[in-house]
N, C-alpha and C positions, 0 to 999 in steps of 0.2 A: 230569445231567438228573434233575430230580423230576417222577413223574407228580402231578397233584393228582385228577383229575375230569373227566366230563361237562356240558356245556352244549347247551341248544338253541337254532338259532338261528330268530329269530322270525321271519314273513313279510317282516317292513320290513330283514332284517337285524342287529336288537338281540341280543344276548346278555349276559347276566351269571356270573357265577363268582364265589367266594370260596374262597381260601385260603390257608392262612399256612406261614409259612417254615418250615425243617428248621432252621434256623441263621442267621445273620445275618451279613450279606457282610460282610468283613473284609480290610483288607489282601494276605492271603496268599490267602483266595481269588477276589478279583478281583469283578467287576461280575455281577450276577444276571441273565439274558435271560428275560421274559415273553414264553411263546408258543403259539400255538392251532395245532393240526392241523384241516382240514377232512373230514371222516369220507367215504371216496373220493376222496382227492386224497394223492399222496404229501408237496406242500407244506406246510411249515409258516409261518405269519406272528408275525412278531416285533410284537408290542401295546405293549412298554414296556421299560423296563433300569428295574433297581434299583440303582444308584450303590452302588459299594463306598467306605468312607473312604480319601482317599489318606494315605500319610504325610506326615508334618510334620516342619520342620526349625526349629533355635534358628539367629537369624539378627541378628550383632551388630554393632554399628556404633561403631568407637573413634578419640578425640579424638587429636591431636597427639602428647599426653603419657601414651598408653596407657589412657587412663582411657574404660571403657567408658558411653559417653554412650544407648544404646540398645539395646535386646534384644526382640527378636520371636519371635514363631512361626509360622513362612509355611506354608501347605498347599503341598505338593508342584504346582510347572508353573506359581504364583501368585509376582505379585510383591510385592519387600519395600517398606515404606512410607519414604519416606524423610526422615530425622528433620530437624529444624533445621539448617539450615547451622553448624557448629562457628565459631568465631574465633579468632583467637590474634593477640597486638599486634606490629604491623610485619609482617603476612605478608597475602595473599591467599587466600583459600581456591577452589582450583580443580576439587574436586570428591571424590566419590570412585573408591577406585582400582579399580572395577570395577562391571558392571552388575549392577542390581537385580531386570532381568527374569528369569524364570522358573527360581526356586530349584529345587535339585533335590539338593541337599547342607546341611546345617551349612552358613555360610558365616560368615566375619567380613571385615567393608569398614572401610578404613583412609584418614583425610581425606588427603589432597594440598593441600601450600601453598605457596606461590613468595614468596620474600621482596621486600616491597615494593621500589619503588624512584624514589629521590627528586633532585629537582636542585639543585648548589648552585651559587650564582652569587657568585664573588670578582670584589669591588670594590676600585680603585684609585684614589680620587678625587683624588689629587694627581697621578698621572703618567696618566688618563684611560684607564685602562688596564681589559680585563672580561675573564672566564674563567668558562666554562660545565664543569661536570662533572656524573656520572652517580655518585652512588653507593647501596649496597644498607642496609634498615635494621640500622642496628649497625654499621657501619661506623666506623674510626677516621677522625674528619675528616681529612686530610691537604691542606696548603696549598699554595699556588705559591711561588717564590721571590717575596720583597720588590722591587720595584726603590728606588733610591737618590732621594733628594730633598735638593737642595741646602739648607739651611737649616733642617733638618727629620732628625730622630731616628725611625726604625719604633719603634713602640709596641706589634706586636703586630696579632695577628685583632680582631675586637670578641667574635666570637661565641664564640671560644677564650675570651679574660679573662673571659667572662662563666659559665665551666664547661661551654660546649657542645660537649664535646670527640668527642661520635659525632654522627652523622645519625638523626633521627626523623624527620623531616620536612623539605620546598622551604626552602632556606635561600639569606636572602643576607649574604655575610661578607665585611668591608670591614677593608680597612687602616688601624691609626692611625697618627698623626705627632704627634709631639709637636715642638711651634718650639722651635728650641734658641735658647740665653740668652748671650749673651757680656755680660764684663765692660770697659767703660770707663771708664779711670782719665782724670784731664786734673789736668796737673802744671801750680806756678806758676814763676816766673824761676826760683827755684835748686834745683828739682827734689823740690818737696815736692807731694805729693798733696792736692791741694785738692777733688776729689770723684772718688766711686766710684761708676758706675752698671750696673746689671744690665738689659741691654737686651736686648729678643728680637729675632730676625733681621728684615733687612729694616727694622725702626724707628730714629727719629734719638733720641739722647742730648740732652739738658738741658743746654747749652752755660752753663757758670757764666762771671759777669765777672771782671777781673780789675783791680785797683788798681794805678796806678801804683808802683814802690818803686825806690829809689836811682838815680832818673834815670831809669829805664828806664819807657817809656809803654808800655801793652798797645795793640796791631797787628792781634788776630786771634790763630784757631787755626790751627798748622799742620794741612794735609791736612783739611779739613775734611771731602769725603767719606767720610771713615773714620768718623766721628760720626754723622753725617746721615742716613747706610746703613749699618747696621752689618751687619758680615756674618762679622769674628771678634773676638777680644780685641786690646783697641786701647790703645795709650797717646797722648793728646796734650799736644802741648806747646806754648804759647803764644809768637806771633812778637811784636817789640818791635822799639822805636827807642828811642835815648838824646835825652834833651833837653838839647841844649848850650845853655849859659846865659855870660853877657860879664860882665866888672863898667864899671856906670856911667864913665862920664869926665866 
């Protein structure tokens, strides 16, 4: 308690005073109470506070990778301001790791992020075949098994051959085939190869003719379906009849 002085108070109630501090409120001594005694009364009336400074705290805010993205200084029981949402690729940023209300310490806030998470959809367009999966970013793709197609060689993911071998992003990843190729040979009467064709599955072969030679008349391919649908390596061989011939009388 400081005494300062006398005041009188006027008919209507008015009084004035003036005077100045001992010292200046400070932390350690806390908040200053202005107050008037009534001259025969034991009360005292409290007229005003003089705010002491509170303390201040360094209040820091760091990214993913440690790196201090923000630095404050909060007045004690005030809150901290809260900076830009940080980012980081393939992650979500869910906040930070504690609240901002009413500092009362040094504090440091550390972002929080959940790694994205994306969907890939495997395609099978030869066997009509779909496969949904869940994976997180960074993730090694990983495939389903192939199924088998008659006529037809797995070639492979698309999105694999093409280097996309983790997830960033909704992907859809489809099976190749490649049509596989058989060779048909077709031989003449005495088992000479008269043409060679590389045929892909499923398609007919270029049926060549064939010339009569020593009697023997071409009839046809044997097995012609084997040509006409190809569907492995084929040899054909050509059917014949002899032309029997008389002499004159």
């Amino acid at each position: 308690n400081e005494y300062i002085g006398q005041s009188v108070v006027a008919d209507d109630g008015s009084y004035a005073f003036t005077f100045k501090l001992r010292e200046e409120p400070t932390v350690k001594t806390g908040d200053f109470t202005v107050a008037i005694g009534i001259e025969g009364t034991t009360n005292r009336i409290e007229i005003d506070t003089i705010k002491a400074p509170k303390p201040t705290y360094e209040v820091k805010f760091y990214d993913w990778d440690g790196t201090v993205i923000n630095t404050q200084t909060v007045t004690e029981g005030e809150d901290a301001i809260l900076p830009e949402n940080p980012t980081k690729e393939g992650y979500d940023f869910l906040g930070w790791d504690k609240s901002v209300a009413n500092i009362t310490e040094d504090t440091e806030f550390f972002a929080d992020f959940k790694k994205q998470e994306f969907t890939v959809v495997f395609v099978d367009w030869e066997n009509q075949l779909i496969k949904v999966e869940k994976f997180e970013y960074g993730d090694v793709l990983t495939t389903p098994d192939f199924s088998e197609v008659e006529g037809y060689t797995f070639d492979g993911w698309d999105q694999i051959k093409k280097g996309h071998s983790t997830v960033t992003q909704d992907m859809v990843v489809s099976a190749n085939y490649e049509i596989n190729t058989y060779t048909v040979k077709f031989y003449d009467f005495d088992g000479n190869v008269i043409s060679t064709q590389e045929v892909d599955y499923g398609s007919e072969a270029n049926a060549p003719s064939l010339d009569s030679s020593d009697g023997k008349q071409f009839a046809g391919w044997f097995n012609p379906e084997e040509y006409q649908n190809v569907s492995h390596d084929v040899s054909i061989y050509p059917s014949y009849y002899f032309e029997e011939t008389t002499e004159d009388r």
